[in-house]
N, C-alpha and C positions, 0 to 999 in steps of 0.2 A: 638531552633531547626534550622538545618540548612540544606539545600538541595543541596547534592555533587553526583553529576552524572561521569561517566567518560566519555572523551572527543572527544563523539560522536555530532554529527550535531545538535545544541537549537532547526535547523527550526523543525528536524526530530523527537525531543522530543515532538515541538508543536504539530507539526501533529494528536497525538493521542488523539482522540476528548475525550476519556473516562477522565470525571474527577476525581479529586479527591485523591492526593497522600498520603497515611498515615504513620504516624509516625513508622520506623519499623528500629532494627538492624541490623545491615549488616550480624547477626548469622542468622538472621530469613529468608534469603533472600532467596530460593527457586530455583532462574534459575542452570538451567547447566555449566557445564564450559565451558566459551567462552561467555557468554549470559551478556546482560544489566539485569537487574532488577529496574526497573520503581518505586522507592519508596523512601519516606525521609529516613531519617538516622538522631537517637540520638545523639548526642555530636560532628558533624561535622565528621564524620571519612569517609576517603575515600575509594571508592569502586575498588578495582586493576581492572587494564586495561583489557577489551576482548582478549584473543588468537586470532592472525592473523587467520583467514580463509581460507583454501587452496579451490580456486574455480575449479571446474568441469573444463574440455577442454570447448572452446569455438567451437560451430557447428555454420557455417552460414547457414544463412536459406533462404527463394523465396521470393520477394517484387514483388506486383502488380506495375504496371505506375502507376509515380507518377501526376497529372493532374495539379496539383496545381503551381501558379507564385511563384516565388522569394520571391516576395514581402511578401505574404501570408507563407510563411516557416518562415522569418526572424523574423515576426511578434509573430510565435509561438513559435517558441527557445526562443525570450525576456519572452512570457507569461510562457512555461514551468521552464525555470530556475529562474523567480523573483516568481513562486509557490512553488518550492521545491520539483518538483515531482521526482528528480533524489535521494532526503533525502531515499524514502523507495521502489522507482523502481528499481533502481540500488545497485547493489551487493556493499557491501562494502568493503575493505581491507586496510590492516596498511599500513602507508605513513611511510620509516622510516626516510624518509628527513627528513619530519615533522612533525614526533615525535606523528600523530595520523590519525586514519582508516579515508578513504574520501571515498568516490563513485569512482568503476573501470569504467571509461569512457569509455573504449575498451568495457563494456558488455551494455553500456547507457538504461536505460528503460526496460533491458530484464527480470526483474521482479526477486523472488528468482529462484535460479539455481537451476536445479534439483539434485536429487540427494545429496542436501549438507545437513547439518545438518540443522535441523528446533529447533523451539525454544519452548523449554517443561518444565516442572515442575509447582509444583500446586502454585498457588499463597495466598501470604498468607495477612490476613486480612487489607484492606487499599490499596495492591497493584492496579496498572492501567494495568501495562502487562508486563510478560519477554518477551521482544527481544531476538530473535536469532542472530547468530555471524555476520551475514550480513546485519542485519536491512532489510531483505525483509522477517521474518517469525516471527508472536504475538503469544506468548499466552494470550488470553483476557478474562475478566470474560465473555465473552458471546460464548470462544471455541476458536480454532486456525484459525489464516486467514495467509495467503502467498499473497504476492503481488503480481498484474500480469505482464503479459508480454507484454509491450506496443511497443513495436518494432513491423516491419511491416510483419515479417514474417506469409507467407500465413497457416499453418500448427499449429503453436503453438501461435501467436502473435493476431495484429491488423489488418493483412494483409486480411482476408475476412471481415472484417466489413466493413459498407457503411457509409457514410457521416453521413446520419439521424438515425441509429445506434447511432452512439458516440454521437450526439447531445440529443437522448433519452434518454441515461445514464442519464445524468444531467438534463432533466425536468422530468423523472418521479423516480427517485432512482434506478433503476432495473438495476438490472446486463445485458449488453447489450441492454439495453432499450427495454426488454422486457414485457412479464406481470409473472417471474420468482421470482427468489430471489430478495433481497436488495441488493443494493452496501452496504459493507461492512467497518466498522471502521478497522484502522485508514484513508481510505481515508476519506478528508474532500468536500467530495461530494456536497454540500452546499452551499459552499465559489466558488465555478467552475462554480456552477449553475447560480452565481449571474451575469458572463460573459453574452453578449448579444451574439448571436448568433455568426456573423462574426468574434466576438472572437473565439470562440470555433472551428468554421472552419479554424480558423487560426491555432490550437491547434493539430486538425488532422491531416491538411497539413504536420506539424511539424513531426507530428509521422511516414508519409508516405515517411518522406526525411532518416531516420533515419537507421543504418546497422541492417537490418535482420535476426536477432538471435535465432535458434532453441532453444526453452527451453520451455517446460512442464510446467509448474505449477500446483501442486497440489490443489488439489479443497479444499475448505473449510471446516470446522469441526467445523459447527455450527448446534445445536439441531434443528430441525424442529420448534420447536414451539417459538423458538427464532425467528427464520427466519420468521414468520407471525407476531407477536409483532411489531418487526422491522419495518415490513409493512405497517403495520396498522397506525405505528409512524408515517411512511416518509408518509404517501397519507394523515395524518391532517395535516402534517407539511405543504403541496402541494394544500389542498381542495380536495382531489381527494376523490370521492365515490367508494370504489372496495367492498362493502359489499357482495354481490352478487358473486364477483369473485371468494370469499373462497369458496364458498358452491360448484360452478361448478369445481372448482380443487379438491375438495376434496370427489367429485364423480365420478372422471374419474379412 
């Protein structure tokens, strides 16, 4: 057996924390047209190239002051790109210099573009997840996630979070470091966490230098009771005791 992907981003394959790829033919494969499908493949055969994406117009969007030094930007750029966060934040589209889709740096970090096609079809037995055309939209065995919009626009983006915000994402899992949902696979929310702090504040600096791009992102389409599981996961993974916390959410 041999495993032939088409020649989208290794780090952006990594990314997807869900293991486990299964043995599956390329008849069997499920995604849409234009879509990756996340799965080995019998006899080495390969999987034809994604359809270019046509992306939505680009809307600029309103950035807060930015507070942060130089120093502290440059620090974050180095951390965001040796992470890979532009593999599933940034929209992707065919290079035809080079012969294969990269990240549109003109939309950097604005997460799936609205409006574009999302990535659907039922996944079949062994698969990890079809990708949509831009690598910012999964189908996962645990429902559909879209990537966010980390640009610093005040409306759609990053632009009203606060420093200790973005630093709670990654000590507690929660979707804006609240007491909400999970952060969501395939971010590897984990490996982020394991930064000390002045890293991470280096990280948001970054995002706060960054062009400000209107865009929506659809909310997730994950079952409820996935989304407690999940929780339950990430607070042993953490030591955190939220036992109590279900019972008062689920009285209100």
């Amino acid at each position: 057996m041999s495993n032939r992907f088409v020649p989208w981003s290794v780090a952006a394959l990594a990314g997807l924390v869900l293991a486990g790829c299964g043995a599956q033919t390329p008849e069997r494969s499920t995604g849409g047209a234009g879509q990756v499908v996340l799965a080995s493949h019998e006899g080495g055969a390969d999987v034809a190239a994604p359809a270019a994406p046509q992306l939505p117009p680009l809307v600029l969007g309103t950035a807060p002051p930015n507070p942060y030094s130089a120093k502290q930007i440059e620090r974050g750029r180095q951390l965001v790109e040796f992470g890979g966060c532009n593999d599933c934040h940034t929209p992707w589209v065919f290079d035809a210099e080079l012969g294969m889709p990269v990240p549109d740096m003109s939309r950097e970090l604005s997460g799936h573009p609205r409006g574009m096609a999302t990535a659907f079809g039922t996944l079949a037995p062994g698969d990890s997840a079809v990708v949509g055309p831009t690598f910012t939209s999964f189908v996962l065995p645990i429902g559909s996630v879209y990537t966010a919009n980390l640009t610093p626009d005040i409306d759609t983006g990053t632009g009203s979070w606060t420093e200790q915000m973005f630093l709670d994402i990654f000590r507690t899992g929660r979707h804006l470091g609240g007491s909400g949902r999970p952060v969501l696979p395939p971010m590897p929310w984990p490996n982020v966490a394991s930064l000390p702090d002045q890293e991470l504040v280096a990280i948001f600096a970054y995002l706060r230098s960054i062009q400000p791009i209107r865009n929506l992102v659809p909310s997730p389409d994950v079952p409820e009771e996935v989304m407690w599981a999940m929780r339950d996961s990430y607070d042993k993974l953490l030591g955190i005791d939220s036992r109590g916390e279900r019972d008062v959410l689920a009285s209100n």
